[in-house]
C-alpha positions as CSV (number, residue, x, y, z in Angstrom):
1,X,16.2,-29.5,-33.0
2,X,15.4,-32.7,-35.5
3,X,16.7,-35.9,-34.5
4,X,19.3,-35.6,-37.5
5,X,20.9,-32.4,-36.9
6,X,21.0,-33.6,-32.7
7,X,22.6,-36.5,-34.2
8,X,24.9,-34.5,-35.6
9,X,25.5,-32.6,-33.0
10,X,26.1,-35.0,-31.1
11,X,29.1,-36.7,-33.4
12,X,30.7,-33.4,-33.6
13,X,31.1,-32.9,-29.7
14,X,32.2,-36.6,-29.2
15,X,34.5,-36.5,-32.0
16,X,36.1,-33.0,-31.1
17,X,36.5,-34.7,-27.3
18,X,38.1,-37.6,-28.8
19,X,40.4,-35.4,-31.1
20,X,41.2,-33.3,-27.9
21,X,41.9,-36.6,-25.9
22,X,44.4,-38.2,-28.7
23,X,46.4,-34.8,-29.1
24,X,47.1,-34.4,-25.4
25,X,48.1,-38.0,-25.2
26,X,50.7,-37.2,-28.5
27,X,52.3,-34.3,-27.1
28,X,52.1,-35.6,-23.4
29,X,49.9,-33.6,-21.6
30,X,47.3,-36.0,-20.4
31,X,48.9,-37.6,-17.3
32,X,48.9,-33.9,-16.2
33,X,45.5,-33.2,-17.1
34,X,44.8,-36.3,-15.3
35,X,46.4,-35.2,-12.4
36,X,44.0,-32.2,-11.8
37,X,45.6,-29.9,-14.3
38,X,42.0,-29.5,-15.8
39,X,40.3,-30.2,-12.7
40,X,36.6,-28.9,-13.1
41,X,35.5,-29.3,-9.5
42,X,38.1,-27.0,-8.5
43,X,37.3,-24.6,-10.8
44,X,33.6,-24.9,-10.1
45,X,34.5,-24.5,-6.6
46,X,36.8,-20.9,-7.1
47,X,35.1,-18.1,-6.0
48,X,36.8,-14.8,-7.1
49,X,36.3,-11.3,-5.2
50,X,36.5,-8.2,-6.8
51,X,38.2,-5.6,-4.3
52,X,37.9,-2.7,-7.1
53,X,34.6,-2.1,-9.1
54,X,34.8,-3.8,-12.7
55,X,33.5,-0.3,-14.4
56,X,35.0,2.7,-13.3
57,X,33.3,5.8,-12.8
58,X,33.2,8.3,-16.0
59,X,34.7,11.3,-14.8
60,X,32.2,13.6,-17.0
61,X,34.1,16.9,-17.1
62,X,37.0,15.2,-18.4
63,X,35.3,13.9,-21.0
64,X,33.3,17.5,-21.5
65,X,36.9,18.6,-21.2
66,X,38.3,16.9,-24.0
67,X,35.5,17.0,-26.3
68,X,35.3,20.8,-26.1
69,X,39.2,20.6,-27.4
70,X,38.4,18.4,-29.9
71,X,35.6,20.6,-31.3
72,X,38.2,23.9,-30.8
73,X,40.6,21.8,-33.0
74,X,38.2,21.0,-35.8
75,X,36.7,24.7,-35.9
76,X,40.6,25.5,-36.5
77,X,41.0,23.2,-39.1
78,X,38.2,24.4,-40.9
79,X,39.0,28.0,-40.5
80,X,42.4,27.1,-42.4
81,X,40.8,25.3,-45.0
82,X,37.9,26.7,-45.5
83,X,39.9,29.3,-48.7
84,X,41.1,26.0,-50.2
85,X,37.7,24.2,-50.0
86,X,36.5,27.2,-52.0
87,X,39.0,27.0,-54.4
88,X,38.0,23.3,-55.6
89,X,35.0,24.0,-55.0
90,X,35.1,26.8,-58.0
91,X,37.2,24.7,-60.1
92,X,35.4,21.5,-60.0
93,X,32.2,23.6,-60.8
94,X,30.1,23.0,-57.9
């Protein structure tokens, strides 16, 4: 990164923490942030344990299941509208 753009960079970050700063001392929030409402050490510090797995298991004849209905639907569909296809099909010319 050039020195210009880190510059930059680094005017951006202090001024968003500066605008972040003044609004929570407008609305009133700071004594509470001060307080350990944004406490990053205890948040550093949280461990969290998963008891169930994050990804469940596909259950693959479901899916099988429901992709064979889905193909039995669209092979019905087409069946009906297979005459009326035809039809604009011989009037558009094709």
């Amino acid at each position: 990164m050039s020195p210009a753009a880190s510059k930059s960079t680094i005017r951006v970050v202090v001024a968003s923490f500066i605008a972040g700063a003044a609004v929570m001392l407008f609305v009133g929030l700071a004594p509470v942030a001060l307080e350990s409402g944004l406490a990053i050490r205890e948040a550093w510090a949280a461990t969290v344990e998963a008891e169930a797995p994050l990804v469940e298991p596909l259950d693959v004849a479901a899916i099988n299941a429901q992709l064979a209905q889905v193909e039995q639907s669209m092979e019905d569909s087409r069946v009906a509208t297979d005459a009326a296809i035809e039809r604009l099909d011989r009037l558009s010319g094709r």
